[in-house]
C-alpha positions in Angstrom: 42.6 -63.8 -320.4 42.1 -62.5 -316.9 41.9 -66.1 -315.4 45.1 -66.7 -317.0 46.4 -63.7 -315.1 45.1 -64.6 -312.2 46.3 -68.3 -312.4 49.5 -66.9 -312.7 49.6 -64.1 -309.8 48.4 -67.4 -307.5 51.7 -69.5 -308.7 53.7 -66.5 -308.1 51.6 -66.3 -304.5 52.5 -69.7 -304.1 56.1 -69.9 -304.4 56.6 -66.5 -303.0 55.0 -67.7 -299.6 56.6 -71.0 -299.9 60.0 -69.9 -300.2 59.6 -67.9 -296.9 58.4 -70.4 -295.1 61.2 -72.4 -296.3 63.7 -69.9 -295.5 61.9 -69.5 -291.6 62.4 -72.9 -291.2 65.7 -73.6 -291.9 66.9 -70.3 -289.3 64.8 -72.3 -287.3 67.0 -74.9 -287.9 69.8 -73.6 -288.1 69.6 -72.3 -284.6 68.3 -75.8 -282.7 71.4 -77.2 -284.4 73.6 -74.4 -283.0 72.0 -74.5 -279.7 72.6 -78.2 -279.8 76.3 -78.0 -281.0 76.9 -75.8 -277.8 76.2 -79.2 -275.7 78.2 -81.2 -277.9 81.8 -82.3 -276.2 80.3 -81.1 -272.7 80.6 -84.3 -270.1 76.9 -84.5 -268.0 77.4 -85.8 -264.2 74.6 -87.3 -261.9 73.2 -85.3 -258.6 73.5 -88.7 -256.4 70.8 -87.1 -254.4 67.8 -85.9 -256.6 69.5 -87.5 -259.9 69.1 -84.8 -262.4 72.0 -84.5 -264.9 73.4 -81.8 -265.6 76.9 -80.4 -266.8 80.1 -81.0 -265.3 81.4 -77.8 -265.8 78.3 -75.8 -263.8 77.6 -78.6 -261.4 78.6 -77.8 -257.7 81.5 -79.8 -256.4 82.1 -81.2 -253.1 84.9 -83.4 -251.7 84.0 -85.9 -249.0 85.5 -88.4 -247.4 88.1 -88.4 -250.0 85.5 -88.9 -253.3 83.9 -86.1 -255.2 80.9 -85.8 -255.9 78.6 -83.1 -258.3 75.9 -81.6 -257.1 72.6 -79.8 -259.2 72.2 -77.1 -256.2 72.9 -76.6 -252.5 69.7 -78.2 -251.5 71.1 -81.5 -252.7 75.0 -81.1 -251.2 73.0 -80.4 -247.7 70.8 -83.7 -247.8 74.0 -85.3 -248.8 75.8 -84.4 -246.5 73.1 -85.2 -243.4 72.8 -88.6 -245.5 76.0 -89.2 -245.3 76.3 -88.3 -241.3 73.3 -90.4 -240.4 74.8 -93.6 -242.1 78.3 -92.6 -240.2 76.4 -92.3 -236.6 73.6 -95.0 -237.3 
């Protein structure tokens, strides 16, 4: 009698734990997909100068020579800019 008990308190152990690990996993989820969804519909421009890509909406913007370009950081709009010189003068 007591093994039957027992059997059954480790079933109920059993889908106890694995309903919360269940239920972890799919916030888990659930939050990756939200995180993901955020990206979604947001266009991704190219730093012509280190090449990263990164949103069009926080990337740096510069207008030369009529075109505009996106930038990652500052860095990158300076070397473009003294690229760009040098090919002017050179």
């Amino acid at each position: 009698m007591r093994l039957v008990v027992l059997f059954l308190v480790g079933i109920a152990a059993y889908i106890l734990i694995r309903g919360l690990i269940q239920t972890l996993m799919g916030v888990q989820q659930r939050k990756q997909r939200r995180d993901t969804s955020r990206l979604q519909g947001t266009e991704m421009v190219q730093d012509p100068v280190c090449e990263s890509y990164i949103p069009k909406d926080g990337a740096l913007t510069e207008k030369i020579q009529g075109e505009t370009y996106f930038f990652c950081s500052s860095e990158c709009v300076r070397e473009f800019k003294k690229s760009k010189l040098s090919k002017k003068t050179g």
